[in-house]
C-alpha positions as MATLAB code, in Angstrom:
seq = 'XXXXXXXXXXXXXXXXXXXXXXXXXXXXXXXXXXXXXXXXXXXXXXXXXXXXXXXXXXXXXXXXXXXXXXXXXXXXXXXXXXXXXXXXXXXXXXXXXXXXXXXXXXXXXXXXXXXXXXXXXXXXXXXXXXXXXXXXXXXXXXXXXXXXXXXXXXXXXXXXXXXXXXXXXXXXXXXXXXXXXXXXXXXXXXXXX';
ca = [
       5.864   -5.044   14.950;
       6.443   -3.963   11.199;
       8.047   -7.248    9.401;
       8.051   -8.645    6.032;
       5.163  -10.431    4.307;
       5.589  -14.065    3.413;
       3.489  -16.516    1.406;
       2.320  -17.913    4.473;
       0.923  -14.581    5.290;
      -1.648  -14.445    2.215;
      -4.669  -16.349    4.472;
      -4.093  -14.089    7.395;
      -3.945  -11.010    4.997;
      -7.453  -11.966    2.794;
      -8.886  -12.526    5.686;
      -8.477   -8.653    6.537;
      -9.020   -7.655    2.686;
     -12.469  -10.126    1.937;
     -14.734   -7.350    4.494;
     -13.399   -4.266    2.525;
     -14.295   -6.708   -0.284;
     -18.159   -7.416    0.514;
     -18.861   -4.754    2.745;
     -17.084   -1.362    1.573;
     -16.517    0.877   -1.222;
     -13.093    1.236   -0.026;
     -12.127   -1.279   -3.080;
     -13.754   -1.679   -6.280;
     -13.435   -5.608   -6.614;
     -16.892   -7.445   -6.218;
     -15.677  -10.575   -5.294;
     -13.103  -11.835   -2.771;
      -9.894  -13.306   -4.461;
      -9.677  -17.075   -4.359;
      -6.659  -17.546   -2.147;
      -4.737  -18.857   -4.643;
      -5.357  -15.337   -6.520;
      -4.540  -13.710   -3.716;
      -1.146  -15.712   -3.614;
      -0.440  -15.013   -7.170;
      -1.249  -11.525   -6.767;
       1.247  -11.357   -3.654;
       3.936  -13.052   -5.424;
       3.669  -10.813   -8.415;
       3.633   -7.485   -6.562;
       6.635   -8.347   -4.421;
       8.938   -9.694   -7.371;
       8.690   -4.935   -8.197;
       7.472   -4.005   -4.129;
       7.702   -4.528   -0.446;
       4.721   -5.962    1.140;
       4.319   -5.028    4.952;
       2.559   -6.342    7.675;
       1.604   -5.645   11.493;
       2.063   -8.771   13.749;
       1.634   -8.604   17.574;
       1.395  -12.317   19.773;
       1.625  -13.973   16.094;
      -1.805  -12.859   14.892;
      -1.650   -9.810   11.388;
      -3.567   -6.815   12.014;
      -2.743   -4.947    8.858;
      -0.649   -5.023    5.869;
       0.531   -2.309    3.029;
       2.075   -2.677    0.256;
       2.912   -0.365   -3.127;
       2.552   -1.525   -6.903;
       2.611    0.395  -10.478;
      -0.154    3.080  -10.712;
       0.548    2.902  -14.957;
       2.257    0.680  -17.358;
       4.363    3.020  -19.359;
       8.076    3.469  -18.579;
       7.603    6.914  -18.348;
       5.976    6.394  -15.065;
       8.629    4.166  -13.197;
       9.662    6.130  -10.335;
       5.596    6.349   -9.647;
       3.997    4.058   -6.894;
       0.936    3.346   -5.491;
       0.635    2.387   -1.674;
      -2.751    0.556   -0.041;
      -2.986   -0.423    3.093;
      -5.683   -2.937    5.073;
      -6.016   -2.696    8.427;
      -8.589   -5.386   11.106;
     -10.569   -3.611   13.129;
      -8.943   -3.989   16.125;
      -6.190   -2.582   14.837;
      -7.719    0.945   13.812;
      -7.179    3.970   15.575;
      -3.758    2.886   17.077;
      -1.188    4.615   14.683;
      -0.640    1.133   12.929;
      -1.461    2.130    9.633;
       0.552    5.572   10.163;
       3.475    3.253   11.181;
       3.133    0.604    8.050;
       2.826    4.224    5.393;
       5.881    5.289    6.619;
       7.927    2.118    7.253;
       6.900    1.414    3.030;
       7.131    5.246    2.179;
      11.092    4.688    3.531;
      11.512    1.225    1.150;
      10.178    3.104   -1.366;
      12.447    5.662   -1.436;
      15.573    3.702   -1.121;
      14.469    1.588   -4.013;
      14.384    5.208   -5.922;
      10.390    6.029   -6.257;
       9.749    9.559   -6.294;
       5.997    9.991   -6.689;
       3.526    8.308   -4.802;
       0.048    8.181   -6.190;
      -2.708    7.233   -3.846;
      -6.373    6.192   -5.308;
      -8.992    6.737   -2.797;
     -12.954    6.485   -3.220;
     -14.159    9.662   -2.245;
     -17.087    7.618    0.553;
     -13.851    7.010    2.253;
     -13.194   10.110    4.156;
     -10.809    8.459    6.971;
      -8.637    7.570    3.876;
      -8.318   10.814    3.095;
      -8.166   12.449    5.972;
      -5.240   10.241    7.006;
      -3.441   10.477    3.192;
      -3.506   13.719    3.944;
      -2.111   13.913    7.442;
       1.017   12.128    6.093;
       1.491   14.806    3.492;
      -0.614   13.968    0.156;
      -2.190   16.356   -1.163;
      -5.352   16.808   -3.992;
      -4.503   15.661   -7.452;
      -7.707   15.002   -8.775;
     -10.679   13.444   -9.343;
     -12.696   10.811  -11.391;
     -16.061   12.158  -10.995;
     -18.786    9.181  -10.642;
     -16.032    6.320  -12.209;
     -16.796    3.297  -10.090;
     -20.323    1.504   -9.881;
     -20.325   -0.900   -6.935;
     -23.447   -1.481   -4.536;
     -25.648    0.087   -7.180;
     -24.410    3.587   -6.765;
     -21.997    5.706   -9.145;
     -18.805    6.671   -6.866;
     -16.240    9.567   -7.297;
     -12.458    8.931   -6.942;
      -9.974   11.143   -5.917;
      -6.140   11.033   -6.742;
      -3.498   12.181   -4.146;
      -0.192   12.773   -4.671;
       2.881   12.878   -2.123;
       6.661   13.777   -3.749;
       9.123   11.028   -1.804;
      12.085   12.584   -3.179;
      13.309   14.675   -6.206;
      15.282   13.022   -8.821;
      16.398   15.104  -11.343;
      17.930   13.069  -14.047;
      17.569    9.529  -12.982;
      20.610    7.147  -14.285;
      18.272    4.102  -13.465;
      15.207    2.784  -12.954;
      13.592    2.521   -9.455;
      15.753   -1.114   -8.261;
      13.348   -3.723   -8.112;
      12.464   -5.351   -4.690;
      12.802   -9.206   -5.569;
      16.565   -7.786   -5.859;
      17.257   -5.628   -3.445;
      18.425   -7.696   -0.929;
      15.951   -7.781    1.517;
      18.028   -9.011    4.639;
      19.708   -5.563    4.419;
      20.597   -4.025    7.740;
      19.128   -0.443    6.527;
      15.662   -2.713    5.415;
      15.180   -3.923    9.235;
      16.561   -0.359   11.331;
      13.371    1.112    9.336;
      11.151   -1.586   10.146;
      12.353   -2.017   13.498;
      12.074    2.155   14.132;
       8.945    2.569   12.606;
       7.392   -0.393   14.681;
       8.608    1.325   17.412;
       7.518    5.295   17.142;
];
């Protein structure tokens, strides 16, 4: 099932993150976050963001979560989604099920642009970006250096909503009221399809 993140989740969560870490081009960090980084980080991205995760019999398979692509105002209603998934739970429609349960947060927050950043090794991340509806933005030819080898990145883009003339800012999730009966009918519907 789709639920919430907590603080208690962030040792269950690294724990997925640390191989994509060490092993994989799929992020740029060279070193796995302390956990008490990894808290921070966590606690600072879901003051602004929802932070998924996929349970089943108490054990996380997979979590997703959106922050700020860019700092500027300018870019407010922008967000960037990621998503980790453990092995076993690949190839199951998990991490179809987590994009859309956070695409639907997103929008009710108010974001209208979603920005994915994928390294262009990882063709299963784009293949599946684009099965949900991104599409090419761009690319940062040769940008990243990690296992001593230049890597391309590609930016894909996926319109949540238009929103003409915005009266606000996108609401932020540390106030949004997260026991919200519309908040667990998405998570509850997208665990389920």
């Amino acid at each position: 099932m789709i639920r919430l993140a907590r603080e208690a989740d962030v040792p269950a969560m690294l724990a997925i993150y640390a191989p994509y870490v060490t092993d994989t081009t799929i992020t740029f960090e060279y070193e796995v976050p302390a956990q008490q980084a990894f808290l921070e980080r966590f606690r600072k991205i879901t003051v602004e963001f929802p932070w998924l995760v996929w349970e089943e019999e108490g054990q996380i398979l997979g979590y997703a979560y959106a922050c700020h692509p860019f700092e500027r105002q300018a870019y407010a209603w922008c967000a960037e989604p990621s998503i980790y998934l453990s092995p076993q739970a690949q190839g199951r429609g998990i991490g179809r099920r987590l994009y859309l349960a956070l695409e639907e947060l997103l929008k009710l927050l108010g974001y209208r642009m979603l920005l994915a950043l994928i390294t262009g090794e990882n063709t299963r991340s784009l293949a599946f970006h684009q099965k949900l509806g991104y599409r090419f933005a761009g690319e940062l030819k040769t940008s990243g250096y990690k296992f001593g080898r230049w890597l391309s990145v590609f930016w894909l883009e996926k319109q949540l909503q238009i929103v003409e003339n915005p009266i606000d800012f996108p609401t932020k999730w540390g106030g949004f009221g997260q026991d919200n009966q519309k908040i667990c009918d998405i998570l509850y519907n997208l665990s389920l399809s």
